[in-house]
N, C-alpha and C positions, 0 to 999 in steps of 0.2 A: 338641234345641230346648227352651227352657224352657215353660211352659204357666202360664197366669195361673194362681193358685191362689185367691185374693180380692181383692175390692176392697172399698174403706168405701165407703158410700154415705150422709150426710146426708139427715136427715128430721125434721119438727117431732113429730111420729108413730110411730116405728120399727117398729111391730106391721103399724099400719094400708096404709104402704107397703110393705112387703113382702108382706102378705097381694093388697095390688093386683097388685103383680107375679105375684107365683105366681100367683093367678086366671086374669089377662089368658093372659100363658104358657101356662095348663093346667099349673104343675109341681104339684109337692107342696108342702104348706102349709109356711111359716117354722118354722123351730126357733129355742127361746132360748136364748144361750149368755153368758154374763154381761150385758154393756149390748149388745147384738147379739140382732136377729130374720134370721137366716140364709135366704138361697133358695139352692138348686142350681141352677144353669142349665146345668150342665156335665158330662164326669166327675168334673173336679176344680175345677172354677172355682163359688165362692159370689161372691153377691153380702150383706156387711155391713151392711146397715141399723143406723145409729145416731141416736138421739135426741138431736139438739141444741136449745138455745134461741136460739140468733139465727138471721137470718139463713139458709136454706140457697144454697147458689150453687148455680146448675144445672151437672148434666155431661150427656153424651150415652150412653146405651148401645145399640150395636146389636148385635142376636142374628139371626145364621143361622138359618134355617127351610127345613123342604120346603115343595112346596107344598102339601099337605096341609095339615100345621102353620100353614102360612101364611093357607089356609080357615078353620080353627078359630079361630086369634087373631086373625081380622084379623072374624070371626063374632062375637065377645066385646065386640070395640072397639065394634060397630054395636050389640048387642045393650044394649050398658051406655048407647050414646047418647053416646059420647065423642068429642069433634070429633077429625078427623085431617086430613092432609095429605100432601101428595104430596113434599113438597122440607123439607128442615132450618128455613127459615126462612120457614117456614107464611103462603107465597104461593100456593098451592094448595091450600084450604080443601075437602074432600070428594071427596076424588081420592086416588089410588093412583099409584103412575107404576111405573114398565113399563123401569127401564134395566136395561143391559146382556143383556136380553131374560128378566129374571126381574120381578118381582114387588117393591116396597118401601112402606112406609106410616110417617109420624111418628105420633106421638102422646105426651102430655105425662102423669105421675104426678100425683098429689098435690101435692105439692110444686116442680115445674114442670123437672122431668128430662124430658129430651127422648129419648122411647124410640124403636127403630126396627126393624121387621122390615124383610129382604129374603132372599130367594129364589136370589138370583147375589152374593158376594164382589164388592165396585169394582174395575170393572177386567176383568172376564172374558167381558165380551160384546166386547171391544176394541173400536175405531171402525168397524168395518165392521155392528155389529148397525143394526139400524134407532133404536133407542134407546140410545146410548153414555153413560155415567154423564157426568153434566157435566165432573165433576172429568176423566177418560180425554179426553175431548171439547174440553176448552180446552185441556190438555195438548198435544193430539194440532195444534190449530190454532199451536199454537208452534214445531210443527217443522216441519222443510225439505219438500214435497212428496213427493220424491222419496230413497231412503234412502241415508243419506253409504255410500261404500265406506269399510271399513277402514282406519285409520290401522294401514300397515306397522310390523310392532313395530321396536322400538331395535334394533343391534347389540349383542349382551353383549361382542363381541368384546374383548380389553385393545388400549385405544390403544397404537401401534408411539414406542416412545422415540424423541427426536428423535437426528438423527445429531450426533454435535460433529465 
């Protein structure tokens, strides 16, 4: 299976964002490697930090955590005074939410990246948890009740030639 290796990440800043990330995370401090302030987030996965002058468009990053880890970062966020939120599109101001029966929290960079810890992978508390990931949860409202049986496979058999 292939494994991200890095992403560019866009910043007005490139020191200063990445030093946020690494902070927040608890990783190790940025390295500089030509126009690049490097974070590890991974074994093999960096996140690029580059300095640009226009414009940045925001992306999203979310990073798996235990709960532990998820204590400590999510200690950082409260600590620094950083607003958070419960859902992507920060309709839940000062909240945590709780799907698929782990733990998850937004929160926004420097430059208005929308970062995300969670606790459970989408998707792994399925619809039976008491908090099912939205996204599992409207999914799950689009299908049938009850679960189709199998469609019998095709015959491979060779069609019998007609008779002349």
């Amino acid at each position: 299976m292939p494994v991200l290796d890095h992403t560019i990440v866009t910043a007005h800043d490139n020191q200063r964002s990445a030093r946020f990330v690494a902070d927040i995370l608890g990783l190790a401090a940025p390295i500089t490697l030509g126009p690049f302030a490097i974070v590890r987030v991974g074994e093999f996965t960096t996140l690029d930090f580059v300095q640009i002058d226009g414009p940045v468009t925001s992306q999203h990053y979310a990073f798996l955590v235990t709960e532990a880890e998820f204590d400590d970062i999510f200690g950082r966020i409260r600590a620094q005074d950083l607003p958070y939120w419960a859902d992507p599109h920060h309709d839940e101001p000062g909240r945590i939410n709780t799907w698929d029966g782990g733990r998850g929290v937004y929160w926004d960079d420097p430059d208005g990246h929308l970062l995300e810890i969670i606790t459970r992978p989408y998707g792994t508390g399925g619809t039976t948890t008491d908090h099912p990931h939205p996204l599992v949860a409207s999914d799950a409202s689009n299908r049938p009740a009850e679960p189709r049986s199998p469609t019998p496979p095709r015959s491979r058999a060779p069609k019998a030639s007609p008779r002349v």
